[in-house]
C-alpha positions, 0 to 999 in steps of 0.5 A: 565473534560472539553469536547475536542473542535470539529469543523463540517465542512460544507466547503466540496467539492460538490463532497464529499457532494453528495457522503456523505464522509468527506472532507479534504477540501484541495484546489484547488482538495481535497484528495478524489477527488484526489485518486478517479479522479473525477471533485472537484469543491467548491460552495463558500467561506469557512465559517469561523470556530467557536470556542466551547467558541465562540459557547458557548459566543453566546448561553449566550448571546442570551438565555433567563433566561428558556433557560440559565437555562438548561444549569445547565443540564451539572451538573445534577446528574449520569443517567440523560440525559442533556435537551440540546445537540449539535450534534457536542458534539456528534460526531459519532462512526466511524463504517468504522474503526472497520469494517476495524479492523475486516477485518484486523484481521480475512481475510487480516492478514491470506491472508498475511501468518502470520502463528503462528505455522509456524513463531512463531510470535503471532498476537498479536505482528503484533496488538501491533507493529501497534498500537505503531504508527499512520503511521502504523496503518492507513496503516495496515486498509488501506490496509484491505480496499484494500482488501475489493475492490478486493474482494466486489461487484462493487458498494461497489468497489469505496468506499472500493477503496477511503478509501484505498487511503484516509488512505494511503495518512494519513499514508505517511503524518504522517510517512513524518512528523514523520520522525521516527528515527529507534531505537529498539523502532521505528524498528518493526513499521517502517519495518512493515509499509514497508512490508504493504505499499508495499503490497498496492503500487504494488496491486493498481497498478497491480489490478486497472488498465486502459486499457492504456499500457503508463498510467498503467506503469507511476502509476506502475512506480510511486508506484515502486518508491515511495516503494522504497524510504520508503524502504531506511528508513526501511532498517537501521532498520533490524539489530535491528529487529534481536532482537525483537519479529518480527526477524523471518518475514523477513528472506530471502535466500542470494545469494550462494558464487557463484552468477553465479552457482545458476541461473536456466536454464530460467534465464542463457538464458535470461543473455546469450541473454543480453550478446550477444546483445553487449549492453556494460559492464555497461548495461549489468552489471545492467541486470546481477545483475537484473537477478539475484535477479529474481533468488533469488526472486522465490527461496525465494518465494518458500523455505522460509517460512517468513511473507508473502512468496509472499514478496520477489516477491514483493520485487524484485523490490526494490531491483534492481539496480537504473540503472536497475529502470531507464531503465525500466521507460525508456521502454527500450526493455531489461529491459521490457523484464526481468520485462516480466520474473517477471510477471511469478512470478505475475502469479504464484500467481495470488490466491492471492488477491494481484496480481490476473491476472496482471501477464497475462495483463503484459505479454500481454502488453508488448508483444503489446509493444516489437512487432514482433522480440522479441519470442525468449527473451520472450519464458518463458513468452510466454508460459504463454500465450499458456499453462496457466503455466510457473516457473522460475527453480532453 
């Protein structure tokens, strides 16, 4: 069988030369500079691409008889080794990726809450689903690599970052040209790349933060909106899941018949305040039906046990109400204020890799924000501050 063709690019950038890291050579700001924020500068013109058969034509035509003749090498028998070899013919194992895989495996997959016993959905299940799909894979090992920046040493940090950043972005592309239809063969994949590219998308923005309150929210704003979209795709797709292996994982408590009767007494003062304000029907409307899947997002969390118990935390956000969305990328007091009241459920699980203290520098920043004036909206998240623990009641 004849070899597959392999091209070795020699027209990256500086930047990803220096670093020693494949580029994409995508102009005028490659993918890896891209993610990682750094100055993208190529020397010169890209060097044309060499075909193999060109290669090949070349080496017939300048080769000498002796040398000609090593080529009969290929044909040699088993267990002999060729005398002439290119490197590109050889092209090395890429040892980041299984490193990725055994991450994934042994420590992001557990951190995650996929419990066997509990769940009754075998591992296996979660491998096969993944590897069903290209766009899911990739993210299922960029977010391993996410992982291993939260938790690796500094200078292993932006490296594990990059690479995170780097198949995520191939992950998007895939899923994007892909446009996967949902169907019983497509659902778990779709749903699973959801879940995972959530869990990426809301712990990059959280985790790996500036200091700057204005830049923090645009890219958490982005990652929001972002999530939100590809969870459109995967919400056809849960009414198939009832019938696959995977039905157990995204299971969440329902609003009661009575919407208004289930709020704990934290939320109930919170809506009592949005509704003094006057801020008009349709406004507090929004922040009524906000509220409320806050509610519903800490009950879940704490009483059912589906894939990822943190996921209706991380979910919350997705399931708001557009109006809701865009008063909060708006910064508008009051929707700050009920984002304030989620960070206690950030903070609430800050044990997890995926949130550590972003609940804390939420609260801290949108604090700074609001100013003087607002201690009465912000006394649950407040009390964060001063006690160092605050829970949303039932």
């Amino acid at each position: 069988m004849p070899r597959r063709a392999h091209k070795k690019s020699r027209n990256g950038c500086v930047e990803c030369k220096r670093r020693h890291v494949k580029c994409d050579e995508r102009r005028p700001k490659c993918v890896n500079c891209s993610i990682s924020e750094r100055h993208c500068e190529y020397l010169a013109e890209p060097i044309p691409s060499v075909t193999r058969d060109q290669t090949e034509a070349s080496h017939t035509t300048r080769s000498s008889p002796a040398v000609a003749s090593m080529s009969t090498a290929v044909a040699s028998p088993a267990g002999s080794v060729p005398t002439s070899t290119r490197e590109e013919d050889f092209p090395s194992v890429n040892i980041l990726h299984f490193e990725l895989l055994y991450h994934l495996s042994t420590e992001t997959v557990p951190s995650l809450e996929l419990d066997y016993e509990r769940i009754g959905v075998p591992i296996t299940e979660f491998f096969r689903v993944c590897v069903s799909a290209p766009y899911a894979m990739n993210e299922a090992l960029a977010l391993a690599a996410l992982h291993l920046a939260v938790i690796s040493p500094p200078e292993k940090r932006e490296f594990y970052k990059t690479h995170a950043g780097y198949l995520q972005t191939q992950a998007l592309s895939i899923f994007n040209t892909m446009k996967p239809e949902v169907s019983t063969e497509t659902c778990g994949a779709i749903f699973l790349f959801s879940v995972m590219l959530g869990n990426h998308l809301m712990c990059d923005a959280l985790i790996f933060r500036g200091t700057d309150f204005i830049n923090f929210m645009d890219k958490l704003c982005h990652s929001i909106q972002l999530l939100r979209g590809v969870r459109i795709v995967a919400g056809f797709s849960y009414h198939m899941l009832a019938e696959t292996p995977l039905r157990p994982i995204f299971q969440y408590d329902e609003f009661p018949s009575e919407r208004d009767e289930f709020l704990g007494p934290e939320c109930r003062k919170l809506l009592d305040l949005i509704i003094s304000a006057r801020l008009g029907q349709s406004v507090t409307d929004c922040y009524k039906d906000a509220i409320e899947h806050l509610q519903l997002a800490s009950s879940s969390a704490k009483h059912s046990p589906g894939f990822m118990s943190k996921s209706p935390i991380i979910a919350w956000p997705v399931r708001v109400s557009d109006e809701y969305f865009g008063a909060f990328v708006a910064r508008r007091p009051e929707a700050l204020i009920i984002f304030a009241h989620y960070a206690v459920l950030l903070h609430n699980v800050r044990d997890s890799w995926l949130f550590c203290d972003s609940g804390l520098f939420l609260i801290e920043c949108i604090n700074a924000f609001l100013g003087p004036g607002w201690e009465e909206w912000m006394a649950l998240p407040n009390s964060v501050l001063e006690t160092g623990s605050a829970h949303l009641s039932t």
